[in-house]
BAFI-3210 file (N, C-alpha, C; in Angstrom, 3 decimals, decimal comma, padded with zeros to 6 digits):
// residues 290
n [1|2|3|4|5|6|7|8|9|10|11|12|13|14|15|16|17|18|19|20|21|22|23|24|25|26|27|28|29|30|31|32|33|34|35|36|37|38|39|40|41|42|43|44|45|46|47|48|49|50|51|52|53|54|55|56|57|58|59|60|61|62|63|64|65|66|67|68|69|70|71|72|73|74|75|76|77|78|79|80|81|82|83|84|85|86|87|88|89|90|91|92|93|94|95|96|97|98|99|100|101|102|103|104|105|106|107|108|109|110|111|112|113|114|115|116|117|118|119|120|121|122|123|124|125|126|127|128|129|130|131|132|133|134|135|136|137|138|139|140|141|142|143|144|145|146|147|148|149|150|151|152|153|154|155|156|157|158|159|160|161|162|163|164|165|166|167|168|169|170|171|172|173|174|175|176|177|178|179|180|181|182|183|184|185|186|187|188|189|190|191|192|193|194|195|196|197|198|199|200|201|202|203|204|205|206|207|208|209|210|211|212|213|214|215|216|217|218|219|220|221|222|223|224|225|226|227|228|229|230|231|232|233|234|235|236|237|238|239|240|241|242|243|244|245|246|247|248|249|250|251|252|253|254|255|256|257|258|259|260|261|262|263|264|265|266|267|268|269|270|271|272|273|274|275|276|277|278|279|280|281|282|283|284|285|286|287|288|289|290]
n.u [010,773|010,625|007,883|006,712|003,924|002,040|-000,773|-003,467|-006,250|-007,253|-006,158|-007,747|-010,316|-009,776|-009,512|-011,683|-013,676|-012,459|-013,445|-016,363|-016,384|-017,115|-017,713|-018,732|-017,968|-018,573|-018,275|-018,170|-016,829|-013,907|-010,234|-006,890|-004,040|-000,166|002,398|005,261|009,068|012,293|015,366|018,586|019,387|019,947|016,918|013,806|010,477|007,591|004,420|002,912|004,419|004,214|005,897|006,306|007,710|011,449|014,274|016,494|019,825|020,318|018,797|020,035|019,370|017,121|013,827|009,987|006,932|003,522|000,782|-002,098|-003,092|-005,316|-006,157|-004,320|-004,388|-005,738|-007,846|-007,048|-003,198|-001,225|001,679|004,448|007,319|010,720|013,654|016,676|019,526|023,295|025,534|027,741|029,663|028,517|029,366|029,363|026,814|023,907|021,728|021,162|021,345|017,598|014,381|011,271|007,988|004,505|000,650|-002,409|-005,865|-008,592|-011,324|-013,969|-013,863|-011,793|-008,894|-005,877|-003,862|-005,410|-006,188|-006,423|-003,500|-002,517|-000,604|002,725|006,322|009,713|013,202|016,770|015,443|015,256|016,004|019,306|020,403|022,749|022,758|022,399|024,401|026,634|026,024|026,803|025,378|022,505|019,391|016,875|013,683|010,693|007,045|003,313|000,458|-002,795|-006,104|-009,392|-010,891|-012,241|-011,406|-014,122|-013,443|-013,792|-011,932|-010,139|-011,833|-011,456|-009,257|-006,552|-003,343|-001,289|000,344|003,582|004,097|006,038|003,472|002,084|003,296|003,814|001,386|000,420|002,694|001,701|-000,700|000,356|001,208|-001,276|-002,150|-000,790|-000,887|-003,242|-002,706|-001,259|-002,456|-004,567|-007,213|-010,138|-012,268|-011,172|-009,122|-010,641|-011,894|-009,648|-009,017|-011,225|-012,031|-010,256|-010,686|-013,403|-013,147|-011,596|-013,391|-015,063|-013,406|-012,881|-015,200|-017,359|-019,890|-020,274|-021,174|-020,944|-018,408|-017,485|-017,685|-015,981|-013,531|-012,913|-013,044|-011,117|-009,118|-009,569|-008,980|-005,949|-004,885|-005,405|-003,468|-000,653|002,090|001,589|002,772|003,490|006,122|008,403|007,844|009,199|008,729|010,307|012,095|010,290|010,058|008,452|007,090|005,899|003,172|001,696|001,161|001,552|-000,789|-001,570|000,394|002,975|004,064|006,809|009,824|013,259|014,345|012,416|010,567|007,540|006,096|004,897|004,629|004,773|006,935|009,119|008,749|010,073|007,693|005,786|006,706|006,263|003,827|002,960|002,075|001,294|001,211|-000,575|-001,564|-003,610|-005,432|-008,698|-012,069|-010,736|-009,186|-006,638|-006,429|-006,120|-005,904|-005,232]
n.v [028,715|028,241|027,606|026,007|025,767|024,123|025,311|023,751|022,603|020,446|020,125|022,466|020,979|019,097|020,125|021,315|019,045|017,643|017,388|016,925|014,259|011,976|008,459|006,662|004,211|003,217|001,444|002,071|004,569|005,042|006,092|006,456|006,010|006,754|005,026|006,128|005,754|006,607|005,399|007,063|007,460|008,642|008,910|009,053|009,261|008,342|008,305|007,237|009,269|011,404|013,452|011,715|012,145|013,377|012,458|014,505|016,054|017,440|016,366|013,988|012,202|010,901|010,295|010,047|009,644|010,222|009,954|011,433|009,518|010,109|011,400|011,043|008,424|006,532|005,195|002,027|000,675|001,506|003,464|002,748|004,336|003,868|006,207|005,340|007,066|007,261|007,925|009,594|007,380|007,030|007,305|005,377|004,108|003,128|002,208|000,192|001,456|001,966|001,740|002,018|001,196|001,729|001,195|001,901|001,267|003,611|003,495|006,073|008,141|006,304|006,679|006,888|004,828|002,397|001,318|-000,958|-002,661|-002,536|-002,950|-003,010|-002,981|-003,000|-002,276|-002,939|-006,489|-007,611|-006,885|-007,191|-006,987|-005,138|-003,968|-001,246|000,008|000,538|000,957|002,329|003,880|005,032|003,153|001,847|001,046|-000,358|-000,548|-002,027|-001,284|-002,101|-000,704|-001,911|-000,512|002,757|006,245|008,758|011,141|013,184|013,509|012,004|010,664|012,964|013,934|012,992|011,920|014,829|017,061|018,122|020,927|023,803|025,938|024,926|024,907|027,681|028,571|027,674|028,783|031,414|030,872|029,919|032,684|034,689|033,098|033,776|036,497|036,701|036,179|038,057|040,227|039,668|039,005|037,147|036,118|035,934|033,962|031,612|030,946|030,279|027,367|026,485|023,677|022,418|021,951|021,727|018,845|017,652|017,972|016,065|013,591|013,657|013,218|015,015|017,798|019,216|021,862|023,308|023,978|026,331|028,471|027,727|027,778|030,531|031,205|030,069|031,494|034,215|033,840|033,375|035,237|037,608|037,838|039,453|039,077|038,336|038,252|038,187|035,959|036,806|036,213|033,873|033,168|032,183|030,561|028,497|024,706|022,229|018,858|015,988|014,192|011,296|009,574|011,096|012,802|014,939|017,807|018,499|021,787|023,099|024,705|025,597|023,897|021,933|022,866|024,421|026,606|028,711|031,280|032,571|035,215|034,247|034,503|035,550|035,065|034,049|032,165|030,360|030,487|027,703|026,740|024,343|023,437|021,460|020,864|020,568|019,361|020,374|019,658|021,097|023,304|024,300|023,623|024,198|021,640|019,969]
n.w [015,333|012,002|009,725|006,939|005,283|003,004|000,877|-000,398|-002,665|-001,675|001,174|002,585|001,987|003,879|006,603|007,137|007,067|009,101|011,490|011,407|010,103|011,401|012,831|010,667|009,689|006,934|003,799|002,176|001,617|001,484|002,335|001,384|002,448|002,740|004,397|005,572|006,145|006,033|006,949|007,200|004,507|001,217|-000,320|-002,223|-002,592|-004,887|-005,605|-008,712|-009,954|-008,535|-006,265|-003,035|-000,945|000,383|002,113|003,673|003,920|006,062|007,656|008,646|006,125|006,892|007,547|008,749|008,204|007,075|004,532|003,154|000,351|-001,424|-003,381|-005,489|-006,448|-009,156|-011,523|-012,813|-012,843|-010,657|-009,583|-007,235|-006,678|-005,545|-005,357|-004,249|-003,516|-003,697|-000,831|001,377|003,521|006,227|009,732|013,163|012,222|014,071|013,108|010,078|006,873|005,518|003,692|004,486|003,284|002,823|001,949|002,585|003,012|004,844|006,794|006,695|009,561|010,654|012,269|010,931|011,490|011,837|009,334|006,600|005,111|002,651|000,862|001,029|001,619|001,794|001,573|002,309|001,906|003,628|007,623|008,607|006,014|004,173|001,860|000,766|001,974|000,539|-001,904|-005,738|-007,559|-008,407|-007,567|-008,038|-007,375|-008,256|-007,610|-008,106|-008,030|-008,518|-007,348|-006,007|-005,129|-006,293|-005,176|-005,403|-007,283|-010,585|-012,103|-013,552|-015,692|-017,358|-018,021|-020,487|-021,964|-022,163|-024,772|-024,103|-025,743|-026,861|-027,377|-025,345|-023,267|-022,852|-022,437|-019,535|-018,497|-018,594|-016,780|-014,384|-013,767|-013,636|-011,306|-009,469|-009,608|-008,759|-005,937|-005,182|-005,173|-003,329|-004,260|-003,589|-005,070|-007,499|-007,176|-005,945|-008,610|-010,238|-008,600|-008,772|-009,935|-008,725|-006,186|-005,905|-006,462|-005,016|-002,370|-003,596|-003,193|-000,563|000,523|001,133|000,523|-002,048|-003,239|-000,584|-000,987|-002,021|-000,054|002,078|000,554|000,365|002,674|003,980|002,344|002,689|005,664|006,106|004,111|005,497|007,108|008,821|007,491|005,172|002,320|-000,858|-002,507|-005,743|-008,687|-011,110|-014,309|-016,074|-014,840|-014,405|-013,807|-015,541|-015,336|-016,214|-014,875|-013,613|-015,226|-017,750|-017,869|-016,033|-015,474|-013,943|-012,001|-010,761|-009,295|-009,937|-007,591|-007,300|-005,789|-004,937|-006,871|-006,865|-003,915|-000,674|001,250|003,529|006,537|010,210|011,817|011,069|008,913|006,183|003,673|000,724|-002,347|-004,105|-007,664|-010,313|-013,386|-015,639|-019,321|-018,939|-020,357|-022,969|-021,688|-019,741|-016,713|-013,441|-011,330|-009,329]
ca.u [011,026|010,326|007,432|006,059|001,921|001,478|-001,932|-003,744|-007,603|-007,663|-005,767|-009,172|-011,638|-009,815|-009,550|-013,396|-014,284|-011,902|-015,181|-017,567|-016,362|-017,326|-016,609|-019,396|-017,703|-019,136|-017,146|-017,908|-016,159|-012,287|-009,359|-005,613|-002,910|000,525|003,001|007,133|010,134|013,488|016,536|020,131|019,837|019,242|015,563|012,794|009,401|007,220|003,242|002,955|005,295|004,293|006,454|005,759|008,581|012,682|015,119|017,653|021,502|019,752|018,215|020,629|018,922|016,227|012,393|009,538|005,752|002,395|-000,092|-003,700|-002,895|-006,616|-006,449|-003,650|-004,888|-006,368|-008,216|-005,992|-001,783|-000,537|003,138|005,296|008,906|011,588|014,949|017,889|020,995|024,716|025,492|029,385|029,327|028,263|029,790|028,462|025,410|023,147|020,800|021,418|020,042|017,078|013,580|009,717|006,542|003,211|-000,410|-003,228|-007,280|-009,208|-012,668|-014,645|-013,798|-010,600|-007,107|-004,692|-003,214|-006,229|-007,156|-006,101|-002,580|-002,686|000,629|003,978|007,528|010,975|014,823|016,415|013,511|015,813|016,838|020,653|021,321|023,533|022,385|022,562|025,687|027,282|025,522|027,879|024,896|021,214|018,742|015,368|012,989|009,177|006,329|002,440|-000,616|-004,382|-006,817|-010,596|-012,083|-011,161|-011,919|-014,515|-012,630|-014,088|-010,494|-009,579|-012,531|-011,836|-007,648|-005,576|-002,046|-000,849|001,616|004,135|005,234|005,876|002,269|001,362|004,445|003,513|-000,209|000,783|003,501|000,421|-001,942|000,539|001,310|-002,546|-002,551|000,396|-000,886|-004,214|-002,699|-000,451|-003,852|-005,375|-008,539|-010,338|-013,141|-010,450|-008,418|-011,643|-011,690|-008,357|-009,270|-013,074|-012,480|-009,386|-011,467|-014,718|-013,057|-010,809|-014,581|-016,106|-012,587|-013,280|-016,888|-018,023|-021,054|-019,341|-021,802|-020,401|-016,489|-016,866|-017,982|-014,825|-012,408|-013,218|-013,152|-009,554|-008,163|-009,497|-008,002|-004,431|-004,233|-005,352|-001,752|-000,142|003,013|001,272|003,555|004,145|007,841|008,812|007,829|010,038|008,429|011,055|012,781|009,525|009,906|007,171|007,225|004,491|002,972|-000,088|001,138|001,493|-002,183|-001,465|001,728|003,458|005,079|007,850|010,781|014,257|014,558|011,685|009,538|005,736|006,424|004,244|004,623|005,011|007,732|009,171|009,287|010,888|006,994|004,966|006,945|005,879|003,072|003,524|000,930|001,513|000,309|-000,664|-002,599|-003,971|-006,539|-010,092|-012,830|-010,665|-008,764|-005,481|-006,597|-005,473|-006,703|-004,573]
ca.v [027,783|028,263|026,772|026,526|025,549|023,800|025,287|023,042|022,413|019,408|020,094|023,305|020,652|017,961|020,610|021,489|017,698|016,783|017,660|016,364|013,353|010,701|006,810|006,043|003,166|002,809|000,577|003,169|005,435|005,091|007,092|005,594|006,229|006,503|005,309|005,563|005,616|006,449|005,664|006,659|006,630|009,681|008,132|009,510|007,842|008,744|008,139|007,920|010,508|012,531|013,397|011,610|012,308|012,900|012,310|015,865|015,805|018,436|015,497|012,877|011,677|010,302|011,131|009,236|010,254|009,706|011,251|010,996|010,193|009,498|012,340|010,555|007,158|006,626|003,363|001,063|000,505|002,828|003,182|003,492|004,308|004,306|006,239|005,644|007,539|007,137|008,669|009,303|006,370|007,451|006,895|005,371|003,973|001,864|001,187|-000,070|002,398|001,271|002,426|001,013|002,174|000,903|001,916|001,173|002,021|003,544|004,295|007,480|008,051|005,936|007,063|006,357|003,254|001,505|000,890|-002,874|-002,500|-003,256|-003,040|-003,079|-002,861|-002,811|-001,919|-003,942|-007,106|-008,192|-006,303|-007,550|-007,022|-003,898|-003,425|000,046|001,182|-000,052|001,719|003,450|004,317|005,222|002,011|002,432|-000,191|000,082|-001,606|-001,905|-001,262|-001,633|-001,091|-002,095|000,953|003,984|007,748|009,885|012,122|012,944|014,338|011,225|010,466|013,920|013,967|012,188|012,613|015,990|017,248|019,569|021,710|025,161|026,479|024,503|025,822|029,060|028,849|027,359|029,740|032,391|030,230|030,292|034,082|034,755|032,685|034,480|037,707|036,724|036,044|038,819|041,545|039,165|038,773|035,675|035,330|035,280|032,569|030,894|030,840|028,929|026,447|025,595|022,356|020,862|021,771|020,584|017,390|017,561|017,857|014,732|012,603|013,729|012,923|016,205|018,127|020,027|023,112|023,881|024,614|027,890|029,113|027,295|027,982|031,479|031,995|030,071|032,383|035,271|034,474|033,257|036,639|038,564|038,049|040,909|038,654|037,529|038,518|037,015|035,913|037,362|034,833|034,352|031,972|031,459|029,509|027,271|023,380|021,498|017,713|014,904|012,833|010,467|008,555|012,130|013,241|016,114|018,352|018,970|023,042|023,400|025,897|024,625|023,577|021,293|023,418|025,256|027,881|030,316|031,003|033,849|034,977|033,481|035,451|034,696|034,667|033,232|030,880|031,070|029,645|027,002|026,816|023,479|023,614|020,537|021,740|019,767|020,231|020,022|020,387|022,130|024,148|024,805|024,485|023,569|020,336|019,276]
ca.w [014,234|010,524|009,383|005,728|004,901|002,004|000,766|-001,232|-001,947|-000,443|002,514|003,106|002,719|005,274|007,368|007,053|007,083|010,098|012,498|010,794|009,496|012,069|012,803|010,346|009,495|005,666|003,330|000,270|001,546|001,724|001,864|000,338|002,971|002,545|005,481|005,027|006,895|005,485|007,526|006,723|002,845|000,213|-001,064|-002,923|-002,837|-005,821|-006,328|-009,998|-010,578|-007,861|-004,770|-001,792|000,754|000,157|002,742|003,537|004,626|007,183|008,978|008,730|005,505|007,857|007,737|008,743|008,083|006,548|003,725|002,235|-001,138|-002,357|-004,710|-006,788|-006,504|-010,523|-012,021|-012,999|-012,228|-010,293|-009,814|-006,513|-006,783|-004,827|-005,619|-003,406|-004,268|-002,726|-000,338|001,732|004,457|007,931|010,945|014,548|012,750|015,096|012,558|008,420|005,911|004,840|003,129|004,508|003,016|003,224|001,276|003,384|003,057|005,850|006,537|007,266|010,851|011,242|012,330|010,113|011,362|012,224|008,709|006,258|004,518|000,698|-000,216|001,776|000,595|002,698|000,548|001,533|002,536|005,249|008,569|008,505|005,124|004,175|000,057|001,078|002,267|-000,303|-003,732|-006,272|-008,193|-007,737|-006,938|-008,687|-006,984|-008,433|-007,284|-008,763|-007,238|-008,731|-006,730|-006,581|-005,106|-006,298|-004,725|-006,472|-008,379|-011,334|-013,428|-014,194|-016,966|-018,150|-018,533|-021,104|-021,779|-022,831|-025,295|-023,642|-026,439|-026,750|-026,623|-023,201|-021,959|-022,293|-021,572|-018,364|-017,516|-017,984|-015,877|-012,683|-013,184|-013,315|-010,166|-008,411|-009,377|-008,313|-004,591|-004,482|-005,138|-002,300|-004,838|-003,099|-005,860|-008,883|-006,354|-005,967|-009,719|-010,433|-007,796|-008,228|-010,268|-007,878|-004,745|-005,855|-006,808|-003,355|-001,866|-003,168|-002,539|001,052|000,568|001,400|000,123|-003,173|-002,831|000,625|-001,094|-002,088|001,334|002,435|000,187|000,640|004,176|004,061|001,723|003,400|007,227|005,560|003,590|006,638|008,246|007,967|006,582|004,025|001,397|-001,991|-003,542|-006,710|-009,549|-012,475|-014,794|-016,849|-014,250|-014,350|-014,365|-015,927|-015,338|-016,780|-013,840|-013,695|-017,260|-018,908|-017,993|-015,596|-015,100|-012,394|-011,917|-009,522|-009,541|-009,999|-006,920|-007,375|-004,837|-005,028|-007,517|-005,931|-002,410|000,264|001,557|004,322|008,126|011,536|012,622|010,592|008,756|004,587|002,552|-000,498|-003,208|-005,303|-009,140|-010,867|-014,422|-017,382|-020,306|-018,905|-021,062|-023,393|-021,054|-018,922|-015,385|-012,168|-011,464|-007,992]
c.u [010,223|009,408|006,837|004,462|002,119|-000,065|-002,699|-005,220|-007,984|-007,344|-007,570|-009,707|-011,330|-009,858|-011,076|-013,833|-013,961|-013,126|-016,037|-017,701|-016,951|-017,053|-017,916|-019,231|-018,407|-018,389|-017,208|-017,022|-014,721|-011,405|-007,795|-004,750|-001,895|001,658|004,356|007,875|011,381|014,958|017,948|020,671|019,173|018,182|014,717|011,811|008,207|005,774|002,382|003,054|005,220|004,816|005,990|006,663|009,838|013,175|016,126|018,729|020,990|019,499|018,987|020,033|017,799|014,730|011,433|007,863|004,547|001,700|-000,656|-003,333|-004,002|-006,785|-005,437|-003,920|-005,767|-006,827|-007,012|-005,077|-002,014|000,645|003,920|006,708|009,680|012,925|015,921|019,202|022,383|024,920|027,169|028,748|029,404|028,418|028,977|027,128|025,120|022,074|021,021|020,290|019,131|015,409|012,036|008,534|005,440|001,790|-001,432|-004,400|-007,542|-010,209|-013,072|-014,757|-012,288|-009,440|-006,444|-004,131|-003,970|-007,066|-005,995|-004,949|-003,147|-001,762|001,848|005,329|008,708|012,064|015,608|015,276|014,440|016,668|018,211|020,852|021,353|023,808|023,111|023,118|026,501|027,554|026,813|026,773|023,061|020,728|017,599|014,584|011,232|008,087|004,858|001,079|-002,053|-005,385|-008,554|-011,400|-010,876|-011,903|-012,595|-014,107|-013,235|-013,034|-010,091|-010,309|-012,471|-010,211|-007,431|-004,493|-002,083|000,497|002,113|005,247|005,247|004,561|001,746|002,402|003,819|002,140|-000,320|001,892|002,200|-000,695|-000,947|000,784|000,327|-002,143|-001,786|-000,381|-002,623|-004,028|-001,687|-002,150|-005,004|-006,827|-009,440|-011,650|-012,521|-009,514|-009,689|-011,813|-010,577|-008,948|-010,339|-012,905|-011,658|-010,480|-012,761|-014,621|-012,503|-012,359|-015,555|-014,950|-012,728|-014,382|-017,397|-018,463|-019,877|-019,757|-021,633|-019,091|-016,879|-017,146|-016,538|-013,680|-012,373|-012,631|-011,716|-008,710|-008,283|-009,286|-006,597|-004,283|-004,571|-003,693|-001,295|001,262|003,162|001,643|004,337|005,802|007,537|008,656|008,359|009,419|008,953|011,782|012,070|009,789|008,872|007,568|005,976|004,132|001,637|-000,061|001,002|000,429|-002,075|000,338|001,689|004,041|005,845|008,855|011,967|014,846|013,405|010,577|007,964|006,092|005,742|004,040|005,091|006,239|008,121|010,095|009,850|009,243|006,384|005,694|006,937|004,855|003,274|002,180|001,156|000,411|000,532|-001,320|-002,721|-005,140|-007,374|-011,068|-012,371|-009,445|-007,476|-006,034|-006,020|-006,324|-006,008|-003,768]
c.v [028,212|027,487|026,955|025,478|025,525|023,759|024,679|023,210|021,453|019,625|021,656|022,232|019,245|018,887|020,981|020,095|016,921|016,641|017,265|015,042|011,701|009,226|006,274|004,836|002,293|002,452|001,251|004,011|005,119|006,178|006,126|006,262|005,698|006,471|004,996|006,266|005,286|006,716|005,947|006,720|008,191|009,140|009,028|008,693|008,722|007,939|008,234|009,442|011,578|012,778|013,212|012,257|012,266|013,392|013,903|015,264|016,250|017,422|014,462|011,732|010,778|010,841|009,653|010,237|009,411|010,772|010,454|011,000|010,009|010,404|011,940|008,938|006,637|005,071|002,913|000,946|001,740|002,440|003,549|003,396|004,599|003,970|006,214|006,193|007,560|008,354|008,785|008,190|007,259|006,943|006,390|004,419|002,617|001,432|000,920|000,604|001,445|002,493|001,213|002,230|001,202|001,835|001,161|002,371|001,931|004,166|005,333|007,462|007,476|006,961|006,395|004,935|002,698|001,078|-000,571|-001,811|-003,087|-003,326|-002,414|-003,549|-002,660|-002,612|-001,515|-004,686|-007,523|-007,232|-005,971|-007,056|-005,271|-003,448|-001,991|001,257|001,185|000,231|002,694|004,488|004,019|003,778|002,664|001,265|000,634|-001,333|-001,036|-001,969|-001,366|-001,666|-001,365|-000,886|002,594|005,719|008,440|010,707|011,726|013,480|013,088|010,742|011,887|014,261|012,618|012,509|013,931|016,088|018,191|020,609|023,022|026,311|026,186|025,094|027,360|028,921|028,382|028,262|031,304|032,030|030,578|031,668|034,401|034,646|033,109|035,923|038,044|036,805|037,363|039,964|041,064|039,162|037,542|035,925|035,005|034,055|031,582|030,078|029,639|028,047|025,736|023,979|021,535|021,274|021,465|018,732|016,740|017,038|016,008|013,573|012,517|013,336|013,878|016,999|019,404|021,448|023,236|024,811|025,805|028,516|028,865|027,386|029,725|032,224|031,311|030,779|034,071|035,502|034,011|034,760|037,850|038,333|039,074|040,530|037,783|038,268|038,123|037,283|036,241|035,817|035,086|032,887|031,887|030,426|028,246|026,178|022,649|019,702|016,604|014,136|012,403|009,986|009,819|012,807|014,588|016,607|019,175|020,578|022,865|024,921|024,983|023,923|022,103|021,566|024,235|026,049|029,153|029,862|032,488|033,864|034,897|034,925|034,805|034,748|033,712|031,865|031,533|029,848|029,051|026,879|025,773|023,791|022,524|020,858|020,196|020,552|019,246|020,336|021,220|023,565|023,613|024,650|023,931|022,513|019,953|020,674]
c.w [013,004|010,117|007,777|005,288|003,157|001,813|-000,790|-001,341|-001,619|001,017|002,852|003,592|003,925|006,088|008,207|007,405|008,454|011,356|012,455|010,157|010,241|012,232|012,264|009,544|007,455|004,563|001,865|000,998|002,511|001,301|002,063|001,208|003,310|003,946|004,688|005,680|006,335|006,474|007,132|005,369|002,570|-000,170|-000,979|-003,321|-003,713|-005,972|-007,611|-010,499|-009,445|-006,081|-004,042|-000,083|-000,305|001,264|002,490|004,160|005,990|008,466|008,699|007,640|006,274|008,054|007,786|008,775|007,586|005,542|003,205|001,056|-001,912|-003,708|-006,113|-007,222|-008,152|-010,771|-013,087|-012,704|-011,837|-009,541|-008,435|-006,735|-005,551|-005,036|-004,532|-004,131|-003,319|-002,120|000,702|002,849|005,419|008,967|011,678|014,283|013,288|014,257|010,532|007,879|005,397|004,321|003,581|003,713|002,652|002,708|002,074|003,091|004,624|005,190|007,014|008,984|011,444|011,372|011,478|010,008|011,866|010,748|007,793|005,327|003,326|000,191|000,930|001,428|001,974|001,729|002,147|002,160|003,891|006,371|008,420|007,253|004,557|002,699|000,550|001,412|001,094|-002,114|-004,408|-007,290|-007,843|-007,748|-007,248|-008,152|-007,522|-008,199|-007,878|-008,056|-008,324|-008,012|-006,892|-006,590|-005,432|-006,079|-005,843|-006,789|-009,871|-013,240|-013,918|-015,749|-017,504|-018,655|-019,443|-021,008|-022,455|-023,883|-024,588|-024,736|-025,871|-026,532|-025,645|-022,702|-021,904|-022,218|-020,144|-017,903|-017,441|-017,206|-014,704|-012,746|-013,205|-011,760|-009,047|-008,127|-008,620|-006,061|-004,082|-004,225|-003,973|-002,859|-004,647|-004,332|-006,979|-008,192|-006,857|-007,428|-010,609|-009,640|-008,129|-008,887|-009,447|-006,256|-004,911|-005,938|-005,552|-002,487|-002,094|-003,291|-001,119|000,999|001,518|000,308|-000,678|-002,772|-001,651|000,229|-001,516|-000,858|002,123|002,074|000,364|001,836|004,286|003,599|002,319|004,985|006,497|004,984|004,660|007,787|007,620|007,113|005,620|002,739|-000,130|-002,680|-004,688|-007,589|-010,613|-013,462|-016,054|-016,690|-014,074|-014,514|-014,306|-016,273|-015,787|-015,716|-014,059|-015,164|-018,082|-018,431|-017,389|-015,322|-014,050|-012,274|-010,889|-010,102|-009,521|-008,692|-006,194|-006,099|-005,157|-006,018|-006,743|-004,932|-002,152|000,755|002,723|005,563|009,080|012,038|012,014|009,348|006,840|004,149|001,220|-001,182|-004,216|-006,499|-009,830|-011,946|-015,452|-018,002|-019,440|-019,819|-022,268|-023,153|-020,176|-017,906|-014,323|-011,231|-009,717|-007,556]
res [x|x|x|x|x|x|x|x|x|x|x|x|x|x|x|x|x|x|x|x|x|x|x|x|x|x|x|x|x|x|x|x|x|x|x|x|x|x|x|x|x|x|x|x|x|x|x|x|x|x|x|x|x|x|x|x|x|x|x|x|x|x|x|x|x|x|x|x|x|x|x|x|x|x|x|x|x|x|x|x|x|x|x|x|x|x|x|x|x|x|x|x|x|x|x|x|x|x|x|x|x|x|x|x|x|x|x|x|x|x|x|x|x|x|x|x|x|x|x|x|x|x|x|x|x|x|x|x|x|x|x|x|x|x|x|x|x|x|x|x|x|x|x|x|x|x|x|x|x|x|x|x|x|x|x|x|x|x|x|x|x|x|x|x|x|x|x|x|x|x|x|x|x|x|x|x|x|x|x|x|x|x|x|x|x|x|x|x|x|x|x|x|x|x|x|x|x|x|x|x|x|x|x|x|x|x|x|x|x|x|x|x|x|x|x|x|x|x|x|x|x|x|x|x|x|x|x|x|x|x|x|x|x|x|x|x|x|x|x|x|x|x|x|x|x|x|x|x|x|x|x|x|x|x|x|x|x|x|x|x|x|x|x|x|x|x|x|x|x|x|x|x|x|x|x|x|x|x|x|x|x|x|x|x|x|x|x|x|x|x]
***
């Protein structure tokens, strides 16, 4: 089976942290997780602006999962969406399309579903009823979250909105080819480089010791590029799409297919690596912030 690794620098330091993190039960430290379950229906569930989960034909429009979203979590509103779009009617079914999702804090040590819901949503609210088969046209449902505590991350007091004209476009289409050409030459201290401000910030959302991540981001980038089919795709960044999420503040890259832009290319063993790029101005600067 085909698998593809979304490498992120948060996903390093949970990986680093999963060991060490313990059931110390301490009410500072929370993490913002996202549960949802889409039966039967095209739907797209959106964390101010930023993809949480969409439903494929592949799977019978049907996916059900979970994800840490503490790293998008920001002070004040924050926005969930959820798009349903029509879809042909489907035979046989035993259960009415529908859409759940659920935002719940846990503490340092918990499992997932052992921590307090904060916010819970159903489309439609009732079992029986059949909204859903029925759509001729998409179904935008949004709901509002503020919460009290919010994950140390320190990008949020340092982003505003951006303009996306013509010079961010292209200083951002030369920031991800940098960062492509940095992973094709397998250079882990210019990687390191792009990364250090979203994985130091990844580091103290995990509440792990910042001055540890470069030892860590390091030694991840140098066993992933030790496969021998570690191979990078051909990047064309003209085909780039640049989207506004988080109220404008950071942008999103994808490819037109609304996927990683940079990524490896994909074997019958190993599967392929994804590299999401989130950028804004820090300080001044272009960098890759998520």
């Amino acid at each position: 089976m085909k698998r593809m690794l979304r490498f992120t620098a948060s996903l390093v330091i949970l990986a680093a942290s999963a060991v060490t993190a313990g059931a110390q039960g301490n009410n500072e430290k929370l993490f913002y997780i996202i549960n949802y379950s889409i039966s039967h229906c095209d739907a797209e569930i959106e964390l101010n602006g930023i993809t949480m989960t969409r439903s494929e034909k592949k799977t019978q429009y049907t996916v059900t999962g979970l994800s840490d979203v503490s790293m998008w979590i920001s002070p004040g509103a924050n926005t969930v969406t959820a798009t349903i779009r029509p879809i042909p009617k489907q035979k046989d079914l035993v259960t009415k399309p529908f859409v759940e999702l659920s935002i719940s804090t846990a503490k340092e040590g918990q499992m997932s579903d052992e921590g307090k819901k904060i916010m819970e949503f159903r489309v439609p609210e009732k079992a029986d009823d059949n909204e859903l088969e029925f759509i001729k046209t998409p179904v935008i449902k949004k709901w509002s979250l503020t919460p009290s505590y919010i994950p140390p991350s320190v990008l949020w007091d340092k982003i505003k909105p951006v303009k996306l004209d013509a010079a961010a476009r292209k200083t951002i289409k030369k920031l991800v080819r940098d960062y492509h050409t940095a992973l094709m030459k397998k250079d882990v201290d210019a990687l390191y480089s792009y990364l250090e401000f979203a994985s130091s910030d990844a580091a103290r959302i995990r509440y792990q010791p910042v001055d540890e991540v470069k030892i860590k981001m390091k030694a991840a980038f140098s066993d992933m590029m030790a496969d021998k089919d570690f191979i990078m795709a051909p990047l064309d960044t003209e085909k780039l799409v640049m989207k506004p999420v988080a109220d404008g503040r950071i942008i999103q890259v994808t490819d037109r297919a609304g996927e990683a832009p940079v990524r490896t290319k994909t074997t019958k063993d190993s599967g392929s690596y994804s590299f999401p790029v989130f950028v804004s101005i820090v300080d001044g600067k272009w960098i890759i912030v998520r």
